[in-house]
C-alpha positions as CSV (number, residue, x, y, z in Angstrom):
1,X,112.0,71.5,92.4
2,X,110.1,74.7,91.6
3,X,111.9,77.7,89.9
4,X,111.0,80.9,89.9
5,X,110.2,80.7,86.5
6,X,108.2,77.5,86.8
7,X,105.4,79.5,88.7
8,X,103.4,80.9,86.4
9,X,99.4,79.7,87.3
10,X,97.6,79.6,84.6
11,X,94.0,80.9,85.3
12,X,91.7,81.2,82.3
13,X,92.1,80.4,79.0
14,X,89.7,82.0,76.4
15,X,89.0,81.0,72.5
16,X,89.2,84.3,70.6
17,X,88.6,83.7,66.5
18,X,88.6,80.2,64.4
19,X,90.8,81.6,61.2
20,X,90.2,77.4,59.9
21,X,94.2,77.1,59.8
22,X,94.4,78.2,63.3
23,X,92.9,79.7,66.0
24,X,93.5,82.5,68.6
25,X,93.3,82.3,72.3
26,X,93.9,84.7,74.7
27,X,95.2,82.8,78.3
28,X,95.7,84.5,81.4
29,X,98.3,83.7,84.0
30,X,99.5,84.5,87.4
31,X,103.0,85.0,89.0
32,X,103.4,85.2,92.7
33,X,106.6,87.6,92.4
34,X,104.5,90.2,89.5
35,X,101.9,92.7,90.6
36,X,98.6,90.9,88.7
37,X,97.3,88.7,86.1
38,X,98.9,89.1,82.6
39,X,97.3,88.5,79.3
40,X,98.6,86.4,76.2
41,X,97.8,85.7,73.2
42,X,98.2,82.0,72.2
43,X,98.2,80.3,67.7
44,X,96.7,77.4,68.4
45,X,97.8,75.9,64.8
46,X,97.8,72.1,64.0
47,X,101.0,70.3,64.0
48,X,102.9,69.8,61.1
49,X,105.6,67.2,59.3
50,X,109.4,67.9,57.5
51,X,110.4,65.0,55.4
52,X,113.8,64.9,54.5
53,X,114.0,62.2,51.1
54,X,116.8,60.8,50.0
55,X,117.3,58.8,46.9
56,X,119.1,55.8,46.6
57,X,122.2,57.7,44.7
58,X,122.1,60.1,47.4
59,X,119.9,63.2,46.2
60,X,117.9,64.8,48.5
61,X,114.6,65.7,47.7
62,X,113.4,69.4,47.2
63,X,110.6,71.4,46.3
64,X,110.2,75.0,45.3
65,X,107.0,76.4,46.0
66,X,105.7,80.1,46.2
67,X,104.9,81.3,49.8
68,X,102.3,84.2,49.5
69,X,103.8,85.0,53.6
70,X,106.8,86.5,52.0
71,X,105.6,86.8,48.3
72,X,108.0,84.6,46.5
73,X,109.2,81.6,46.0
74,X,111.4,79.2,48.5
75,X,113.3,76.2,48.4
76,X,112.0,73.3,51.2
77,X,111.4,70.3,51.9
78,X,108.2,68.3,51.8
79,X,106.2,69.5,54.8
80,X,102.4,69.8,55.8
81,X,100.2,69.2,58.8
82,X,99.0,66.6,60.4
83,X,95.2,66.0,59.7
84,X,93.1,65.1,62.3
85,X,93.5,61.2,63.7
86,X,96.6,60.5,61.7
87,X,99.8,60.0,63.2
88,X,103.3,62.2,62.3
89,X,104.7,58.9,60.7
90,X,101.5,58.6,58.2
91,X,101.5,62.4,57.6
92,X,105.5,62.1,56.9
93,X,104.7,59.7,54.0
94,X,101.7,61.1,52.9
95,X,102.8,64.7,52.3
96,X,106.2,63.3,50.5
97,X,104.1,61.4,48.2
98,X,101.1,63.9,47.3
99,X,103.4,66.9,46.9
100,X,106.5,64.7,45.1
101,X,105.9,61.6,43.8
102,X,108.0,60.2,45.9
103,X,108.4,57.3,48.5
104,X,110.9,54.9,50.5
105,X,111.5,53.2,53.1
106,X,109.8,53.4,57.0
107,X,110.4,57.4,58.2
108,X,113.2,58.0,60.9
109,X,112.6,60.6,63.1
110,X,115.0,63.3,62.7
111,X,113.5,65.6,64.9
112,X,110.7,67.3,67.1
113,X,110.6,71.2,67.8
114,X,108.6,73.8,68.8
115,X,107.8,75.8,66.0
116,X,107.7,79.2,68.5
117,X,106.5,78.2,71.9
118,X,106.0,82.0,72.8
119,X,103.4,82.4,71.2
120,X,102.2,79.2,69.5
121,X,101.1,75.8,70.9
122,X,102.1,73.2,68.4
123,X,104.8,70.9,67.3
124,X,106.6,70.2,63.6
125,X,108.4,66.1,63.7
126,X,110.8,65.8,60.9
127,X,111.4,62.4,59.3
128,X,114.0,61.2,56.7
129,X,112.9,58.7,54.4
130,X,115.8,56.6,52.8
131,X,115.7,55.2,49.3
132,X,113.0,57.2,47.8
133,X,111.9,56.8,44.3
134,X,109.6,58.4,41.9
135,X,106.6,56.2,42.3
136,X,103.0,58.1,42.2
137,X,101.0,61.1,40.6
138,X,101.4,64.5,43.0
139,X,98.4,65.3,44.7
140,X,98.9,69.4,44.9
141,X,96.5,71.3,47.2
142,X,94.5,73.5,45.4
143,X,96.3,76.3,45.7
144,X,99.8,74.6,45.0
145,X,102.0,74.1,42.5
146,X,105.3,73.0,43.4
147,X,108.6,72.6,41.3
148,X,110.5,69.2,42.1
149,X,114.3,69.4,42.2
150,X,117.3,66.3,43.3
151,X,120.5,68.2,44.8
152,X,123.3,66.8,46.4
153,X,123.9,67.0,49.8
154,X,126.8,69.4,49.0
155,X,124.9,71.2,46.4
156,X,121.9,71.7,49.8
157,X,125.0,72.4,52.2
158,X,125.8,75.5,49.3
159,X,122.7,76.6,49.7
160,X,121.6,77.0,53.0
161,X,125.5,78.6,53.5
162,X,124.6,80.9,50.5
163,X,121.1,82.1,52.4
164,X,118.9,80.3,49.4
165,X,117.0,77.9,52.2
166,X,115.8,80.4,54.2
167,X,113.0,78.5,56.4
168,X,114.3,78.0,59.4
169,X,112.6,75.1,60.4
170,X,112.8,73.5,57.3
171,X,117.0,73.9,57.7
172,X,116.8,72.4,61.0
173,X,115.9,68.6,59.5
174,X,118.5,69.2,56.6
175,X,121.1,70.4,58.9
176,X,120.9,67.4,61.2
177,X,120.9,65.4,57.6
178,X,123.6,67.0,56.4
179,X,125.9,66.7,59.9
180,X,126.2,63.0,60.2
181,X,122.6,62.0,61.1
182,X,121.9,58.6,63.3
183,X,118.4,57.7,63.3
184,X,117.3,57.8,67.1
185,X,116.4,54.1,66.6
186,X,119.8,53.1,65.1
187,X,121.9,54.9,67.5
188,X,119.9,53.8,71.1
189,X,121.3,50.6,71.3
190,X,124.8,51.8,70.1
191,X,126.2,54.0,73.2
């Protein structure tokens, strides 16, 4: 069944810059109930991963890195995007063990949003990787460097209540972590 807000035609769509993390498009649409076509302006950035690792005695992994977008420093979780040809699953373990150390068992997906569908056209898959241990070198980016830390999940509970975890879609993963989390494996053969 059509909505009214399912009728939106889309009629051109036009590269505008290539800034190498992401690119700008400008796409133009069509509604049948508004007077003309109407321009947006699309990111066109690549997907990305959230891992959520937890240790064997129940620490979860954290990183604090600076983020020059807001000029400081910010607690998270490991995160980066997927490179071309590799799958969310491989870029879930990858970006855990080149900016931590760190690796476990097989990644459970958590989650998939839309970072901001408004105005941008990709997607961020969260993962939580059970049992992780310190097991390799980091492999910073070159313009990284990233502070390791183990909290508790009540310790991480304080501080996203306190306003200290302020990226939102790095909560997202920790809150469903932190509320009980059921792997979507585990829990489709249990209803």
């Amino acid at each position: 069944m059509s909505t009214m807000v399912d009728r939106w035609e889309k009629k051109e769509s036009q590269p505008l810059h290539d800034y190498g993390f992401f690119r700008l498009r400008k796409d133009r649409y069509l509604h049948p109930d508004l007077e003309g076509e109407r321009d947006f302006l699309v990111i066109e950035a690549r997907d990305w991963v959230n891992v959520v690792a937890v240790t064997p005695d129940n620490q979860i992994v954290l990183i604090r890195q600076f983020r020059y977008g807001v000029g400081g420093a910010r607690w998270e979780v490991p995160a980066g995007v997927i490179e071309p040809g590799e799958s969310p699953i491989d870029a879930a373990v990858r970006e855990l063990r080149e900016e931590t150390g760190y690796a476990g068992d097989p990644p459970e997906l958590i989650c998939e949003v839309e970072p901001n569908p408004a105005i941008q056209s990709n997607l961020c898959t969260s993962y939580l990787i059970r049992n992780a241990t310190l097991q390799h070198d980091t492999e910073w980016d070159d313009n990284e460097v990233i502070e390791v830390i183990l909290r508790s999940k009540a310790d991480v509970a304080r501080m996203i209540a306190a306003g200290e975890f302020l990226h939102a879609l790095l909560q997202l993963p920790l809150l469903h972590y932190l509320t009980n989390f059921r792997s979507r494996s585990a829990s489709a053969g249990s209803d």
